[in-house]
N, CA, C and O atoms as a DFTB+ gen file, in Angstrom:
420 C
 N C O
     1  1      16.854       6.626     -16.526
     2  2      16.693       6.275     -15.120
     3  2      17.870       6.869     -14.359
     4  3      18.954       6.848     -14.941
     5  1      17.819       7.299     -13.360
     6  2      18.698       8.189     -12.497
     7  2      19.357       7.275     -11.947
     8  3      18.651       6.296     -11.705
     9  1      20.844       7.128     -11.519
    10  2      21.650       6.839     -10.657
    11  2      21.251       5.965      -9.374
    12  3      21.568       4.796      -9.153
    13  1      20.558       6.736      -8.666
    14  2      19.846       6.286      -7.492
    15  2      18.745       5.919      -7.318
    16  3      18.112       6.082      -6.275
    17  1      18.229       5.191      -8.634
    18  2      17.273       4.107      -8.931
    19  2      17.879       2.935      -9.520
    20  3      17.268       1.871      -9.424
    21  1      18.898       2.972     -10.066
    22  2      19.929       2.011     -10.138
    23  2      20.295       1.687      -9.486
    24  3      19.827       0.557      -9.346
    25  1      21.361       1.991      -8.376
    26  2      21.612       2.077      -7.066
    27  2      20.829       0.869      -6.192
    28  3      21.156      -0.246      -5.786
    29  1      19.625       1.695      -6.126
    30  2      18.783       1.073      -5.016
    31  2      18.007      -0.607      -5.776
    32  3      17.606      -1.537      -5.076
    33  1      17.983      -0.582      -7.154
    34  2      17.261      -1.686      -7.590
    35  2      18.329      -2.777      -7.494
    36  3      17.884      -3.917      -7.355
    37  1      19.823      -2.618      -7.550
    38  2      20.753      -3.165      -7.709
    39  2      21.048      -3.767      -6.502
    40  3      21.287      -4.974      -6.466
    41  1      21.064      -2.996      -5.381
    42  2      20.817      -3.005      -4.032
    43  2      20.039      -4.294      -3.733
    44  3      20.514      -5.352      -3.321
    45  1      18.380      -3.932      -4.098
    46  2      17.584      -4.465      -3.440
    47  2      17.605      -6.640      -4.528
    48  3      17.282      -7.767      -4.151
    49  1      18.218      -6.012      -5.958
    50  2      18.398      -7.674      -6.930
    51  2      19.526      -8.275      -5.501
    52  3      19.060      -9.240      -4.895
    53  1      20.724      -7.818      -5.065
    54  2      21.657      -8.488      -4.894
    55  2      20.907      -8.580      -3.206
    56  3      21.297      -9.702      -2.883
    57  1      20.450      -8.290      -2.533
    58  2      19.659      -8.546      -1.198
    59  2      18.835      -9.684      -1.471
    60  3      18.811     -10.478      -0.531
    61  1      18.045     -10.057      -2.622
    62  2      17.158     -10.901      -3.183
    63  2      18.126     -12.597      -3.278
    64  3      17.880     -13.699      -2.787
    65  1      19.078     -12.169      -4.007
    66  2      19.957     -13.009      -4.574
    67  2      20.464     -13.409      -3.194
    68  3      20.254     -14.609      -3.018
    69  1      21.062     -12.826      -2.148
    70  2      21.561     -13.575      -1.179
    71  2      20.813     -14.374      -0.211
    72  3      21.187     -15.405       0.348
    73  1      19.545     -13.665      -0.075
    74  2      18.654     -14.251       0.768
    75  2      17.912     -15.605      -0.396
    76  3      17.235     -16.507       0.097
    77  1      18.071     -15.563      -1.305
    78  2      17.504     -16.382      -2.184
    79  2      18.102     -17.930      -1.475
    80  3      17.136     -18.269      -0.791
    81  1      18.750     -18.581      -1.369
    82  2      20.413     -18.330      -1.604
    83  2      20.469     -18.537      -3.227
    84  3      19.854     -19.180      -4.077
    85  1      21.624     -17.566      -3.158
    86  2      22.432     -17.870      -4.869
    87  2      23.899     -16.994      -4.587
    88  3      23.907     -15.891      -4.041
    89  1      24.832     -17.535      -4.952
    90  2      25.847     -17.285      -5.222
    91  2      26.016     -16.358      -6.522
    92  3      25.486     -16.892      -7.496
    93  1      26.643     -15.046      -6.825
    94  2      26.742     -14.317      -8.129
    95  2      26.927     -15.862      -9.591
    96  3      26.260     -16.152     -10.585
    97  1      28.157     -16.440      -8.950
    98  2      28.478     -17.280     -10.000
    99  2      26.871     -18.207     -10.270
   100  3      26.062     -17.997     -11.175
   101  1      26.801     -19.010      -9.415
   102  2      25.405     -19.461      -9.722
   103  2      24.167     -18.815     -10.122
   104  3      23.124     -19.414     -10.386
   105  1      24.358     -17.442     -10.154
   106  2      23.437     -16.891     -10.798
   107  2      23.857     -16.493     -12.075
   108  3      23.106     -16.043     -12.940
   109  1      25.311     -16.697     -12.206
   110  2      25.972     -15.906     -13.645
   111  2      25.589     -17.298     -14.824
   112  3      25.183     -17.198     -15.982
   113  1      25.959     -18.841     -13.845
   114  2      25.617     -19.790     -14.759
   115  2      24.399     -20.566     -15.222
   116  3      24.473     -21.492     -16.030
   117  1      22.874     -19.985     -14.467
   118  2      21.645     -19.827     -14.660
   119  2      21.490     -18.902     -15.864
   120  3      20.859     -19.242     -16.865
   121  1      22.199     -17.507     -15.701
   122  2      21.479     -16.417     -17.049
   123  2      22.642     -16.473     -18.590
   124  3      22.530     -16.077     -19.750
   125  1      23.282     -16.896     -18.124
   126  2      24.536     -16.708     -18.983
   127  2      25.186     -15.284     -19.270
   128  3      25.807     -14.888     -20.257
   129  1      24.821     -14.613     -18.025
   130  2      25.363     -13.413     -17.652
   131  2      26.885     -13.477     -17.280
   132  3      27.258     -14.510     -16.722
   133  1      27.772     -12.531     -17.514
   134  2      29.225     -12.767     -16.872
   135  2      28.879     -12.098     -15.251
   136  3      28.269     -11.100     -14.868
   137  1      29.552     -13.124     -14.616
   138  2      29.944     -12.615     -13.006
   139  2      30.438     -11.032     -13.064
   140  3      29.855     -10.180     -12.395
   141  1      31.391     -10.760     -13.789
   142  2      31.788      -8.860     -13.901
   143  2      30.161      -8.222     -14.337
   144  3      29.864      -7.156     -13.796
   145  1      29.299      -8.746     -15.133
   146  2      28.182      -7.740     -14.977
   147  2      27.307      -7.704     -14.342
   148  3      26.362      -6.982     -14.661
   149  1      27.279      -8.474     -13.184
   150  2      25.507      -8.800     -12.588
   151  2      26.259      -8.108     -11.145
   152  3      25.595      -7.468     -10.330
   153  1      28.062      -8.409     -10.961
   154  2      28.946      -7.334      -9.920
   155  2      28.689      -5.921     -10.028
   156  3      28.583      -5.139      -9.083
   157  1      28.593      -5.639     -11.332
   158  2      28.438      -4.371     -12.052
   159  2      26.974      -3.609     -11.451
   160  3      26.763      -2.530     -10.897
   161  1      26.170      -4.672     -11.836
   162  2      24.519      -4.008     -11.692
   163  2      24.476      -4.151     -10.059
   164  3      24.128      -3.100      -9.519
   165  1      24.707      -5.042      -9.319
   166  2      24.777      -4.668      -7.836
   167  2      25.650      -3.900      -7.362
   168  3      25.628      -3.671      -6.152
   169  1      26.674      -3.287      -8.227
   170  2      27.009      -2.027      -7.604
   171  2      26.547      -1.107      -7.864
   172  3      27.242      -0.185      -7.435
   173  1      24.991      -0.481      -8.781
   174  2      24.650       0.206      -9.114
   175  2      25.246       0.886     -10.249
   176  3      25.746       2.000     -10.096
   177  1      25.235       0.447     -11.097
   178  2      25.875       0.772     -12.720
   179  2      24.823       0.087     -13.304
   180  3      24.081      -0.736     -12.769
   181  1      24.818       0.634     -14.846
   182  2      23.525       0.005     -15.212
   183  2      24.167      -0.887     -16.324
   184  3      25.336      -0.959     -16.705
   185  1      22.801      -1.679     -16.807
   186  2      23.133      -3.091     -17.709
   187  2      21.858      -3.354     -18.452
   188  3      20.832      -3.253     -17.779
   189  1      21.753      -3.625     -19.527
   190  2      20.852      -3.692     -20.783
   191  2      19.487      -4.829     -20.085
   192  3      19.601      -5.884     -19.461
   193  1      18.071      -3.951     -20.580
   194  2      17.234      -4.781     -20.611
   195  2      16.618      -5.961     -20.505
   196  3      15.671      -6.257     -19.778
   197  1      17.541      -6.992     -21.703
   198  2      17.604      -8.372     -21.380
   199  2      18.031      -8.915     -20.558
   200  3      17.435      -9.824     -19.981
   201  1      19.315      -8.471     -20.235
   202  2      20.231      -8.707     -18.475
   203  2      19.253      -8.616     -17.327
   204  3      19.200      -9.408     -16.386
   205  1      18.668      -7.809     -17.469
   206  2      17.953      -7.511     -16.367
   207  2      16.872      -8.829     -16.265
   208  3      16.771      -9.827     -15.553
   209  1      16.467      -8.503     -16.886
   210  2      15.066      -9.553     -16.995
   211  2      15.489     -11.264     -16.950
   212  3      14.901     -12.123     -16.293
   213  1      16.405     -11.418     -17.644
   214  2      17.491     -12.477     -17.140
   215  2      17.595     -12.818     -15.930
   216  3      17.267     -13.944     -15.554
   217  1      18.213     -11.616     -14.883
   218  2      18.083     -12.333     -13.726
   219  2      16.689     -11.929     -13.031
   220  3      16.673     -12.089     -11.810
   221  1      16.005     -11.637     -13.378
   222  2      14.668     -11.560     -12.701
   223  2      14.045     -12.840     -12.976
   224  3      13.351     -13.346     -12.094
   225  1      14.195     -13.396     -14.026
   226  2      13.974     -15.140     -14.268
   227  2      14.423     -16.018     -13.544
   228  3      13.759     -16.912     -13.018
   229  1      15.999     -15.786     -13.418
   230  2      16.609     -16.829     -12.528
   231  2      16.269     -16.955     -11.285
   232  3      16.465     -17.996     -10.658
   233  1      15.655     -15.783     -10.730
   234  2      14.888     -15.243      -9.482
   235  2      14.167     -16.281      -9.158
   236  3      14.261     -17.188      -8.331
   237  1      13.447     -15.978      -9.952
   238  2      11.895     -16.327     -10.482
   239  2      10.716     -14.735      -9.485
   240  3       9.818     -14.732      -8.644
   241  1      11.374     -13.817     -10.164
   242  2      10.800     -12.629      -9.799
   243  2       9.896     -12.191     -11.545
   244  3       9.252     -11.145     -11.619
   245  1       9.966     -12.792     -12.317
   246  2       9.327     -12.420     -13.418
   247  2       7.460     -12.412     -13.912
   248  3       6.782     -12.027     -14.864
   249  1       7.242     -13.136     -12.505
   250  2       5.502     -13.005     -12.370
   251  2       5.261     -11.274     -11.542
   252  3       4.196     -10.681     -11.720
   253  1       6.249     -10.726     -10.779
   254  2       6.386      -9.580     -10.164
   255  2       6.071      -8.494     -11.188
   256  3       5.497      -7.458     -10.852
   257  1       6.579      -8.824     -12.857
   258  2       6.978      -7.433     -13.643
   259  2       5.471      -6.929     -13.782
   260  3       5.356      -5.709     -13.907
   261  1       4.173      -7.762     -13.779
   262  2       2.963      -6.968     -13.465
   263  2       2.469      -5.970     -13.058
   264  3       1.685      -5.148     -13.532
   265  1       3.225      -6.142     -11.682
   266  2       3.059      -4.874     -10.430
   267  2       3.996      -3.717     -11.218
   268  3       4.010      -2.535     -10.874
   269  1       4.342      -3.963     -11.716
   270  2       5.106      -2.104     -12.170
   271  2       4.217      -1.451     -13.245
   272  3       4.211      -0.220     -13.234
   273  1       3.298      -2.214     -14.380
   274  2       2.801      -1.499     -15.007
   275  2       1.774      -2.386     -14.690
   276  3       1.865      -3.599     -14.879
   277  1       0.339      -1.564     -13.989
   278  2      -1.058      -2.573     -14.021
   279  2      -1.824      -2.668     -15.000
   280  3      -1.834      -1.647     -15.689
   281  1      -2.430      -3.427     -15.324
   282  2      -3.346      -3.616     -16.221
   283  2      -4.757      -3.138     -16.086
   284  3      -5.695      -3.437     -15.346
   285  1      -4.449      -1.712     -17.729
   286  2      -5.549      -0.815     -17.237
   287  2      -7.014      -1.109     -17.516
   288  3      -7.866      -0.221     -17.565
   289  1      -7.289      -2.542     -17.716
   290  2      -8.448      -2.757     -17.970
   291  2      -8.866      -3.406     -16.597
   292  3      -9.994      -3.898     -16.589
   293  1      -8.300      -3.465     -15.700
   294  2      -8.749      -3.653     -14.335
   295  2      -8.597      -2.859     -13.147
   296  3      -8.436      -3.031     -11.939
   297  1      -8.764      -1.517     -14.328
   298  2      -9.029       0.344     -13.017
   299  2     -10.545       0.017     -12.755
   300  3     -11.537      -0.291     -13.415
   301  1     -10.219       0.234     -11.512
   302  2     -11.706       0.293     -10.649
   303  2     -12.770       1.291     -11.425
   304  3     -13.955       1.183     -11.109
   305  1     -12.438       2.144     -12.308
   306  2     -13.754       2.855     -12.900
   307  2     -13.905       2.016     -14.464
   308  3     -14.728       2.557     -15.204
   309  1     -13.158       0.674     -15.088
   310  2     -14.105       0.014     -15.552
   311  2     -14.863      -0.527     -15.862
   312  3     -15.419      -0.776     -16.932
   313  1     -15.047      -1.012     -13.921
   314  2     -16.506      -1.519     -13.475
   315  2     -17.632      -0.733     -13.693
   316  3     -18.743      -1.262     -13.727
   317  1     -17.455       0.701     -13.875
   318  2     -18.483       1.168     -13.861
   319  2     -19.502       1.012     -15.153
   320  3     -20.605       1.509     -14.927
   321  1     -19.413       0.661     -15.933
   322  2     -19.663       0.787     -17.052
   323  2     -20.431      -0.770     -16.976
   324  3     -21.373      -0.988     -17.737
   325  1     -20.043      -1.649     -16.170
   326  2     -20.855      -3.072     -16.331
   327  2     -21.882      -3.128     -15.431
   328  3     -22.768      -3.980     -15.491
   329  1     -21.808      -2.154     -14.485
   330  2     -22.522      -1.764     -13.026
   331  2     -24.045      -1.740     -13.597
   332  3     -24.335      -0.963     -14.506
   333  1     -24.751      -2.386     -13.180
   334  2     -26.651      -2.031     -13.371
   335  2     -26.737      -0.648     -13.210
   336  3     -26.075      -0.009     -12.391
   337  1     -27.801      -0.044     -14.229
   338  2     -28.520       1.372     -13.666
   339  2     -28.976       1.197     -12.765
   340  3     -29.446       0.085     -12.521
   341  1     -29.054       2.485     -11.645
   342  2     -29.897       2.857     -10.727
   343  2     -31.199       3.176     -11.211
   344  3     -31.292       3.916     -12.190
   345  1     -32.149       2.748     -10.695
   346  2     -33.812       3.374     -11.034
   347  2     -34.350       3.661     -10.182
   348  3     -34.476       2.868      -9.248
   349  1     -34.991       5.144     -10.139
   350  2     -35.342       5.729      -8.987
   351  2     -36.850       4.781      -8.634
   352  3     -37.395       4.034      -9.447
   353  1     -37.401       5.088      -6.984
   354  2     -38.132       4.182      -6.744
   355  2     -39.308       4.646      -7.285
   356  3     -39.235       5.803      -7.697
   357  1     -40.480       4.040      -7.424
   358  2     -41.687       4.590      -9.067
   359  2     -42.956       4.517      -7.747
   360  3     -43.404       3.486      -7.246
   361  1     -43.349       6.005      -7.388
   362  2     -44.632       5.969      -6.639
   363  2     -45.973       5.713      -7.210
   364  3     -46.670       6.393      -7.963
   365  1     -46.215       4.196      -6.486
   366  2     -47.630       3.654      -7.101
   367  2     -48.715       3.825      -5.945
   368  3     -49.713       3.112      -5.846
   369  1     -48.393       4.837      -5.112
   370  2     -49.789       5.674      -4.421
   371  2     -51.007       6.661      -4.926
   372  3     -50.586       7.667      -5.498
   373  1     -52.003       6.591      -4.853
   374  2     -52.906       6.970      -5.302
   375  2     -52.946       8.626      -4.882
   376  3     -53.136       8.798      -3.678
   377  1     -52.834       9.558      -5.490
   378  2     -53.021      10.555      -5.762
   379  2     -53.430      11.253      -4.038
   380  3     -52.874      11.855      -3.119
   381  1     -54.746      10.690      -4.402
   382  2     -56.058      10.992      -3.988
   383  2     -56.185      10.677      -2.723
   384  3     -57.321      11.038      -2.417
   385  1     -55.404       9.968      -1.340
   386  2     -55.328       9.462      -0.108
   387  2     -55.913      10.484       0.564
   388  3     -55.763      11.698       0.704
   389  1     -56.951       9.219       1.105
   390  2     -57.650       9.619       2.374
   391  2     -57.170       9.039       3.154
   392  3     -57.077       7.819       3.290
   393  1     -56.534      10.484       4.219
   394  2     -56.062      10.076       5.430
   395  2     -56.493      10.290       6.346
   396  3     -56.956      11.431       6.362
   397  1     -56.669       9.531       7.621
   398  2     -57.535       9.126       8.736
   399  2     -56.752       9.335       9.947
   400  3     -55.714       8.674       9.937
   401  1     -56.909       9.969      10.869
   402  2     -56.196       9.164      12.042
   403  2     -56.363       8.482      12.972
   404  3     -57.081       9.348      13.471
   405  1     -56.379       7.495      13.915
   406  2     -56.839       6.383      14.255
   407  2     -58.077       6.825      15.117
   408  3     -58.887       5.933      15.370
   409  1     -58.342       8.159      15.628
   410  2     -59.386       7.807      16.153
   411  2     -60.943       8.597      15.484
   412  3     -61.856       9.134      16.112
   413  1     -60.784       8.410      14.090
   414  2     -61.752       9.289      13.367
   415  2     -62.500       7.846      12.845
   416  3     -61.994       6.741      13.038
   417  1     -63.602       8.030      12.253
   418  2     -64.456       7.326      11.773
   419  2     -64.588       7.092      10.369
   420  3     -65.483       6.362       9.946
């Protein structure tokens, strides 16, 4: 992951965290994260997997981790496959029509 996806995710955890309200420390004594690393990851430096997800718990941003990878059994083209056939419409007119027009006999 590049720099400036770190950066900006770190950015946008510690924007989360303040508006949450939470204090770093109160968030350090929710994950059992140290205050120097969650300082660390909001300054855009990076920090291991579990950390992360750690404070995405304390969040309670961890119903969110969905939206990053969707679940591909609910792509709009696997409906297709449950979708009814189309059946073309079945002409039950007689061949043979005698046609009239209204003022013939």
């Amino acid at each position: 992951m590049n720099n400036i996806n770190i950066n900006r995710l770190g950015k946008l955890i510690k924007d989360y965290r303040i508006y949450y309200p939470m204090t770093q420390a109160e968030l350090s004594e929710k994950t059992g994260i140290s205050p120097r690393t969650i300082t660390r990851f909001e300054s855009g430096e990076d920090i291991s997997l579990s950390n992360f997800l750690k404070i995405l718990d304390a969040l309670g941003l961890t119903d969110n981790i969905s939206l990053l990878i969707p679940d591909q059994s609910i792509r709009p083209s696997a409906f297709l496959n449950d979708a009814p056939k189309r059946k073309r419409a079945s002409s039950k007119r007689d061949k043979k029509q005698d046609f009239k027009w209204g003022d013939e006999e």
